[in-house]
C-alpha positions in Angstrom: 0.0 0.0 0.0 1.3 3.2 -0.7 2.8 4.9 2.7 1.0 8.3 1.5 -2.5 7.0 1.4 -2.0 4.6 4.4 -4.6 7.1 6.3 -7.2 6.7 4.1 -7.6 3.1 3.2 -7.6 0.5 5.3 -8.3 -3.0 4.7 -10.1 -5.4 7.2 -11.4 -9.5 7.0 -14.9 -10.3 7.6 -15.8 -13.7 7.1 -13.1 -14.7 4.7 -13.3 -11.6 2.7 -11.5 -8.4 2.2 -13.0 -5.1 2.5 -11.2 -2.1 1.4 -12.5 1.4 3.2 -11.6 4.3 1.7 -11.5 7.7 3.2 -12.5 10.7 0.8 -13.2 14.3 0.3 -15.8 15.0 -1.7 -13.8 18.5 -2.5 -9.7 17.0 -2.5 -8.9 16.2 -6.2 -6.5 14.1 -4.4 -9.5 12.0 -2.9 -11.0 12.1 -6.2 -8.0 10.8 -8.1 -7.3 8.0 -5.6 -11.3 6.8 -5.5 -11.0 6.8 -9.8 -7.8 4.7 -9.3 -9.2 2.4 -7.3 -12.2 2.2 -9.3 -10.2 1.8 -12.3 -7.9 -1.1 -10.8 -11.1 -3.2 -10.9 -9.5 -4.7 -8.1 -12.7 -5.6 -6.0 -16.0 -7.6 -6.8 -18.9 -4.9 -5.4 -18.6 -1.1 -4.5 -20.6 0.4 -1.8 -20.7 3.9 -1.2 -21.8 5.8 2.2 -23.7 9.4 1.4 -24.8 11.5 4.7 -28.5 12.4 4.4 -28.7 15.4 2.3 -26.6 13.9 -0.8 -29.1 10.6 -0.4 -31.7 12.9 -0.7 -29.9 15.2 -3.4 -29.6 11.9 -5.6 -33.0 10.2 -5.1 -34.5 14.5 -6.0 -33.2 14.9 -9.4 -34.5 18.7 -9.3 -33.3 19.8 -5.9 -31.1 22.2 -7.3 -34.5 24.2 -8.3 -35.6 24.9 -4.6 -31.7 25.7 -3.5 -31.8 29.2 -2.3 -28.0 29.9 -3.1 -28.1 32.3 0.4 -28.6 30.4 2.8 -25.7 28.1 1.8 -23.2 30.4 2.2 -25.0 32.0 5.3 -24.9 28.3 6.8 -21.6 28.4 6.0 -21.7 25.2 3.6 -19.9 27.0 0.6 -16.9 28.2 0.2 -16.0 30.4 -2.9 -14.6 28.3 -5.6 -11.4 30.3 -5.4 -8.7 32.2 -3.0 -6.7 34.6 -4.6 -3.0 34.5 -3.2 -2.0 38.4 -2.7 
């Protein structure tokens, strides 16, 4: 395993087989790129993937976008702006 990942994946045994968890960041392109790997290796016979409420319900509600209202986000603090200059 690679020593810079070691955080973020770890492998346990249940019942004779091996189950790969894998720590991510939805907004890390490093998680990203690391998940797409893995996915890629097609190293594994099933993929499961936990979701915290909200992005359960996001998925099953196609159109949830439609009743966002874009200020409270960032007055609940759940955005960030999608850059930071560097002065």
């Amino acid at each position: 395993m690679d020593k810079a990942n070691e955080d973020v994946i770890k492998k346990i045994q249940l019942n004779g087989a091996t189950i790969t968890l894998l720590g991510t960041a939805h907004v890390s392109k490093e998680s990203v790129a690391l998940v797409e790997k893995k996915i890629l290796s097609k190293d594994f016979d099933c993929i499961a993937v936990e979701l915290c409420p909200a992005r359960y319900e996001n998925l099953k509600n196609k159109s949830w976008w439609q009743n966002l209202d874009i200020y409270e986000v960032f007055k609940k603090k759940k955005a960030s702006p999608p850059f930071q200059p560097q002065w």
